[in-house]
TIKOLFI-406215 format. One record per residue: residue in one letter; x, y, z of N, C-alpha, C, CB in turn. Coordinates in steps of 0.02 Angstrom, whole numbers, plus 50000, padded with zeros to 5 digits. Glycine has a CB too. Example, Ala and Ser with C-alpha at 12.3 -4.5 7.8 and 13.67 -1.06 7.14 Angstrom:
<recs>
a506604971650390506154977550390506604983550390505654977650452
s506424988850354506844994750357506455000250394507044997050286
</recs>
This chain:
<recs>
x487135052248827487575047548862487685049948933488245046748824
x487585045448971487705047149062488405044349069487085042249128
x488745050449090489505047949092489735046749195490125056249040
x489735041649216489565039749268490645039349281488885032149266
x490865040849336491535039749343491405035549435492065048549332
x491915031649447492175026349495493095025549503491845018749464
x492975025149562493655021849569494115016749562493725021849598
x494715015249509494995008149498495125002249554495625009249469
x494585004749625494845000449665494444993049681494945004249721
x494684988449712494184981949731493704984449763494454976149776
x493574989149809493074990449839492454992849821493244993049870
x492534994349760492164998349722491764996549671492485001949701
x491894989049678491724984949620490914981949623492274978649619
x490814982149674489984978549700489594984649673489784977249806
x489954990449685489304995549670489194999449603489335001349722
x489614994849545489724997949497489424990849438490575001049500
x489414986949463489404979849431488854978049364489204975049494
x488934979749309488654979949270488544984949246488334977549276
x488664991649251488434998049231488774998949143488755004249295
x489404996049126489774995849097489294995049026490264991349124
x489084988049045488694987148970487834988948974488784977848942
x487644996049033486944997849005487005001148954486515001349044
x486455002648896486675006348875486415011648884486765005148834
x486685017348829486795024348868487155026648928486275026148884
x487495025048986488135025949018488855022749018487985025249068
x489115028549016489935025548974490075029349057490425030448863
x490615020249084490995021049144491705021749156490865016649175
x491945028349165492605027749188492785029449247492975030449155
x493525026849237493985025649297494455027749333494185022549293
x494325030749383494935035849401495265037449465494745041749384
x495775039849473495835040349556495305044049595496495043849578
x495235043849631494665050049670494825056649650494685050549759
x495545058149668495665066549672495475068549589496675069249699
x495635062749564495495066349479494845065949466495845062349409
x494365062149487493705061249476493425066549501493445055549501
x493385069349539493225076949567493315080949543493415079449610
x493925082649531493915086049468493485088049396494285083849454
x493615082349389493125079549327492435081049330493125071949320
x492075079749388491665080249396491265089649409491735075249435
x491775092549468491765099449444491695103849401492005100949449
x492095101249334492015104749273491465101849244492595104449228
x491115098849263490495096649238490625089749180490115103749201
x491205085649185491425083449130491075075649156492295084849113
x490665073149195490445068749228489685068149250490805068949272
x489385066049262488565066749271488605065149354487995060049218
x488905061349369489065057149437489665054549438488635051349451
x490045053549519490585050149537490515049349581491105051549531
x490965040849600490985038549679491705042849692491025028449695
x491615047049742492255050449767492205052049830492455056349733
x492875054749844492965055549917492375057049951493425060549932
x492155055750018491625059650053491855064750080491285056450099
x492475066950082492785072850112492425079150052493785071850116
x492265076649980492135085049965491465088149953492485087249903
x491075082450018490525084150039490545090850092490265078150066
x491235091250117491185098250151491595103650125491355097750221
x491825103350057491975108850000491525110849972492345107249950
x491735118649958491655122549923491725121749858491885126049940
x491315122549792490595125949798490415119149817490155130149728
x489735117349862489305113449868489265108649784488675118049895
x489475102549823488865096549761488245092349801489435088149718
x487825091349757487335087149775487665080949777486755087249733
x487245076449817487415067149842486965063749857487835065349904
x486955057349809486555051649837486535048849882486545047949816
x486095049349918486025043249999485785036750003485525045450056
x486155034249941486075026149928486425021749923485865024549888
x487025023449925487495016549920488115022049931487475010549830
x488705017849960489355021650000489935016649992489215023050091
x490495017050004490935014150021491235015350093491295014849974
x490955009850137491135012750222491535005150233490225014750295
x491745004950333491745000950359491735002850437492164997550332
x491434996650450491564998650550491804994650596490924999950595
x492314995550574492824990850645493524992350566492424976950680
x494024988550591494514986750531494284986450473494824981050534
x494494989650422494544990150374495194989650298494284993850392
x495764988650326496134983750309496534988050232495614976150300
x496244993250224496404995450169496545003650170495904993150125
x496285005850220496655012850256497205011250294496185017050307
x497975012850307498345010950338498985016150325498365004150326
x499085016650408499785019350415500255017250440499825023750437
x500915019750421501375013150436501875017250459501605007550372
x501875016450535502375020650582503095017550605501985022250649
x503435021950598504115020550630504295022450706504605024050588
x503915026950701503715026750812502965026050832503915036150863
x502945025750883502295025750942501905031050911502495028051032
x501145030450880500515037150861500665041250869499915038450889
x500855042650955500845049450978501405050950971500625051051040
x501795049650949502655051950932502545054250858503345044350935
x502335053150811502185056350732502065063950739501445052650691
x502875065350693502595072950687502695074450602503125079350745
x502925068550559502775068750500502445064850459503155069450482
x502115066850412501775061450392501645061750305501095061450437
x501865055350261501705056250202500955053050179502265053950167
x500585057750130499905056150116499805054350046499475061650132
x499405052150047499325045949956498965051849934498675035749948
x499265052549875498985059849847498475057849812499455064549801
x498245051849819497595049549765496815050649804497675039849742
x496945052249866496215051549906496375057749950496035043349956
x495755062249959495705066750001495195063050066495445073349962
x495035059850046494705058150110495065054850173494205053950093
x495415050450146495925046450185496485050050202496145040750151
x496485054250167497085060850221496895064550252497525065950194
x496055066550241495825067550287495825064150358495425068150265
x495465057550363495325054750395495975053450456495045050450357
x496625051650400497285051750449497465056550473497835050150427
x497305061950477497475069150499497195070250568497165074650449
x496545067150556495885067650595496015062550670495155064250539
x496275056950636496225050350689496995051750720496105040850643
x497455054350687498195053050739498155062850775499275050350666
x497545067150782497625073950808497005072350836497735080950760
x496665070350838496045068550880496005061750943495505066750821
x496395057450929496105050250938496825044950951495615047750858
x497305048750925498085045950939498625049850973498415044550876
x498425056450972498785061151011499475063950990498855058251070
x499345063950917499845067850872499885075450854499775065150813
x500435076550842500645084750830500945085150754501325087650892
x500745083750713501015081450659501205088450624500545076450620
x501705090850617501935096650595502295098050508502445097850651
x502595092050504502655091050421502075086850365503335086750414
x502005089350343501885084150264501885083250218501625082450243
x501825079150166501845080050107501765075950063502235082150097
x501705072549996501325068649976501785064749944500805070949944
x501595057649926501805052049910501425046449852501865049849970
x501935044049785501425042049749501405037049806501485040049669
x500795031549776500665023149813500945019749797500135019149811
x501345017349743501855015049755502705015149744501645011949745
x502775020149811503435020649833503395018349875503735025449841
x504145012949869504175009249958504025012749998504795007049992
x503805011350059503765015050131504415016250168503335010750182
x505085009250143505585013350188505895017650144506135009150226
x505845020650089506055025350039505905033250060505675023349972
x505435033650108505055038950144505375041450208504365036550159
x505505045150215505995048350270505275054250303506925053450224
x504675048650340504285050350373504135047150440503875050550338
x503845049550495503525044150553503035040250523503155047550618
x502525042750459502105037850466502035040350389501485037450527
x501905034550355501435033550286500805031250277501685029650246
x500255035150254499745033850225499845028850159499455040150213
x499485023550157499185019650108498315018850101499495013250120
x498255018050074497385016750030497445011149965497045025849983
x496785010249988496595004049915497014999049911496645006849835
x496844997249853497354990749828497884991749848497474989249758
x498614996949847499114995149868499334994849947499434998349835
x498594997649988498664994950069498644987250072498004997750119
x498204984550021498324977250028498784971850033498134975649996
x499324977349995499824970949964500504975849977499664967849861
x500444982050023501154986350020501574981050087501004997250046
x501994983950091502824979550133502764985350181503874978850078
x502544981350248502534989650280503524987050306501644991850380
x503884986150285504664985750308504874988550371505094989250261
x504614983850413504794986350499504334988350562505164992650495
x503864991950484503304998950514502914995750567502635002550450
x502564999950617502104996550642501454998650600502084997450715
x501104992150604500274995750558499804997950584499834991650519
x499405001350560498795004650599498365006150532499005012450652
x497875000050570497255000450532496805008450550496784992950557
x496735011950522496215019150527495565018850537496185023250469
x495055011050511494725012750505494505008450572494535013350444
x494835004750610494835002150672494955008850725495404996150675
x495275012350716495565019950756494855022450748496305025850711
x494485024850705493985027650707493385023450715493985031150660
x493355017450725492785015850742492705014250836492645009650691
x493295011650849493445013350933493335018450939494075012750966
x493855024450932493515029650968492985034350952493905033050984
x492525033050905491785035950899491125030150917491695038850812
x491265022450904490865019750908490335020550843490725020850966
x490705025450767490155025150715490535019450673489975033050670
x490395018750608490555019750527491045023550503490045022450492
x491265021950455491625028750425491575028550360492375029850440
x491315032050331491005033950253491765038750216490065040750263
x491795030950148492495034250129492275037150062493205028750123
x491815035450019491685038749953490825037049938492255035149889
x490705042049905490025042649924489655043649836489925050249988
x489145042449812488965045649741488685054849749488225040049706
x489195056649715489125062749705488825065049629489745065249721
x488375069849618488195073149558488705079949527487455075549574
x488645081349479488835087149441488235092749459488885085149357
x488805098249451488335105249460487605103349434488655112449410
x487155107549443486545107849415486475103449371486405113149391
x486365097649410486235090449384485355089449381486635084249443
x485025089549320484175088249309483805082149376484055083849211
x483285084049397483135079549443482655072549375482595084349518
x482565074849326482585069049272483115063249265482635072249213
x483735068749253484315063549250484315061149329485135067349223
x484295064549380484555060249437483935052549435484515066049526
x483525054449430482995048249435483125042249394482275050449413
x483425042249341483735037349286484375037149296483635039149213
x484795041049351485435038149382485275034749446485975043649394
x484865035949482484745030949542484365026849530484535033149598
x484115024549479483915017549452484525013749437483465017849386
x484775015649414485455012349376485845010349441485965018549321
x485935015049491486405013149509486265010949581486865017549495
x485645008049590485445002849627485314998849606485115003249658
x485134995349549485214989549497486014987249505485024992349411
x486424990949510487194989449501487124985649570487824996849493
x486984988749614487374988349686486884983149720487464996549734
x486114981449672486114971949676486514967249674485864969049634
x486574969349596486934965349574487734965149597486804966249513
x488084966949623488824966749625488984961849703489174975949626
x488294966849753488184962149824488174953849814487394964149859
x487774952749763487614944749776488084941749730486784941849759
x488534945749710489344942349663489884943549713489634947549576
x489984946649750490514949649792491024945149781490354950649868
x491184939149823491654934649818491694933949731491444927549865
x491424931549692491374931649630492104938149608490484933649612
x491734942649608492004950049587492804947749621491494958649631
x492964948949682493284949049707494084943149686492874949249755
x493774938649685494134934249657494514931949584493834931149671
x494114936349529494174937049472494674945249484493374936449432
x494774951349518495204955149523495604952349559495054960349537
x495834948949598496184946349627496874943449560495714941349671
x496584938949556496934933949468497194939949421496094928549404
x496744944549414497004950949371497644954449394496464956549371
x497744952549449498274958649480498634957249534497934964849503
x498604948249532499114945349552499124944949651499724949749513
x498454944849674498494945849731498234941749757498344950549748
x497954939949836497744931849863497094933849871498124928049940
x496754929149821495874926249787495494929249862495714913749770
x495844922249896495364923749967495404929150008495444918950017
x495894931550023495964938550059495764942750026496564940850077
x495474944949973495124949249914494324951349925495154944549843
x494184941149930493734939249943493334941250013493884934049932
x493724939350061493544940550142493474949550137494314937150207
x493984952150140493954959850113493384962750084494404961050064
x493124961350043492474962750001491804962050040492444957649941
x491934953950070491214951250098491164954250184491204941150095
x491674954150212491784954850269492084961850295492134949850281
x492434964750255492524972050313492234978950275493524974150333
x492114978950197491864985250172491144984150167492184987550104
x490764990650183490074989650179489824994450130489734990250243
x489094994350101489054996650033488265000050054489134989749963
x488095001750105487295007150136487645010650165486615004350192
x487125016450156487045020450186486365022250234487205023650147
x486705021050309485985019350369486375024550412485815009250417
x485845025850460485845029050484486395031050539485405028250489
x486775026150558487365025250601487965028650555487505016750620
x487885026350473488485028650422488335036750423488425024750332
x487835040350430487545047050406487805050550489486505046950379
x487715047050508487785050250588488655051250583487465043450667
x489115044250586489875045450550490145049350527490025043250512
x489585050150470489915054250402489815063450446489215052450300
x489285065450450489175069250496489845071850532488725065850536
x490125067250599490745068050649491285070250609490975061450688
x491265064150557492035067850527492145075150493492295063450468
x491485077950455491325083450435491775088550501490445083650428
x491295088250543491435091650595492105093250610491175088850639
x492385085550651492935085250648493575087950611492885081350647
x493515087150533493965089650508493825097250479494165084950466
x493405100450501492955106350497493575111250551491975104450533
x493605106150608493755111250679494615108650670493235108150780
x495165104850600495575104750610495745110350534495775097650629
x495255112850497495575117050457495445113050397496325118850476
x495275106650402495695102150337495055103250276495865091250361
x494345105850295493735106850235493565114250244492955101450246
x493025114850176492945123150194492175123450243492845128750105
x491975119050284491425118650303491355113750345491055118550258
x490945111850400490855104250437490175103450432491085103450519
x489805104150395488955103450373488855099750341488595107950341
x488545095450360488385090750297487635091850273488485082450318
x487475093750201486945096150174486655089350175487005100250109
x485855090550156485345086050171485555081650083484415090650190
x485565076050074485695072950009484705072949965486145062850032
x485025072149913484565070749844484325065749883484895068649760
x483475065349872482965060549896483205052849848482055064049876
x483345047649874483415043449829482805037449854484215041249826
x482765032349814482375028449837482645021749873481995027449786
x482265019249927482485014549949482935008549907481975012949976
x483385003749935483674998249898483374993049904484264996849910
</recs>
């Protein structure tokens, strides 16, 4: 059995789309930070997870075939300030994603001109004015639908695509330790078959989680089709790359290298 793990989010849904009933892979569902985990102890074959622990220690291998990015707004990274960027010197982080606290760390000390000296973590859903911070991190589904109460918003993934002019690569398919290049070849079949199929349902997908969880069809919809992207090209690798770096030279990974990924085959 190929035990394949993903994230419970909408975004995530195009590239997972059918895997459920192949058989032989049983799919579960999890926050990122726990899926890593999981995956570390070897309790996973593959996971879509953060791209941030592409520059942790010990090294995992990664597919260079399908991603969860966007470039321009992205609508679902978001911080929600009570002063001016460059005035944030605290900040609470969604303890469910390392990447996206990465990334906010990265974009308000690089790119907003912050000194951010406190932090500390926050489930997703606790109100934002419940938080006695300058700024709150949100991700995923509950950036969609949180009350920023007052806040001003700031899309992140608009912050980072102005000032680099890339992509920004938020979760990526990662392997388990000494993962067989057998098994990888019968996981990157699979899971470019998925990420056919989920592309030419998108609105589909989107709209049917939407109804599940009580949120608006079409804004689900537009979200899906229009601001998250699901390749990995050469502009996303170049991205993914900067931020390495980037959060390399703020302390926040044990490394800013990004190793060469598992040969996959075209989509």
């Amino acid at each position: 059995m190929t035990r394949i793990g993903t994230v419970p989010y909408l975004n995530a849904l195009p590239l997972v789309d059918g895997l459920a009933d192949e058989p032989g892979i049983e799919l579960l569902r999890e926050v990122p930070s726990r899926l890593v985990r999981r995956l570390r102890r070897g309790e996973l074959d593959a996971a879509l997870v953060s791209s941030v622990e592409l520059f942790r220690d010990p090294p995992l291998d990664w597919l260079d075939l399908a991603a969860i990015t966007s470039d321009g707004p992205v609508q679902s990274i978001l911080l929600f300030c009570r002063t001016q960027p460059a005035a944030v010197t605290s900040l609470a982080l969604d303890r469910s994603s390392r990447s996206a606290s990465a990334m906010a760390q990265v974009c308000l000390a690089r790119f907003l001109g912050a000194d951010v000296r406190r932090l500390e973590e926050a489930a997703p859903d606790t109100p934002v004015d419940q938080l006695d911070v300058d700024a709150v991190l949100r991700i995923g589904d509950p950036a969609l639908s949180s009350d920023p109460a007052g806040r001003r918003v700031i899309d992140l993934g608009a912050v980072w695509s102005e000032a680099t002019g890339l992509p920004f690569v938020y979760a990526a398919w990662l392997l388990r330790p000494e993962a067989r290049p057998a098994d990888v070849e019968g996981l990157e079949r699979a899971l470019l078959a998925a990420r056919r199929r989920g592309l030419s349902r998108r609105g589909e997908l989107a709209r049917s989680f939407a109804r599940a969880h009580d949120m608006d069809p079409e804004r689900c919809a537009r979200y899906l089709e229009q601001a998250i992207g699901f390749s990995l090209g050469a502009r996303e690798r170049q991205g993914l790359a900067l931020f390495g770096r980037l959060a390399g030279e703020l302390g926040l990974v044990d490394h800013g290298l990004l190793r060469p990924a598992r040969v996959a085959r075209p989509a």
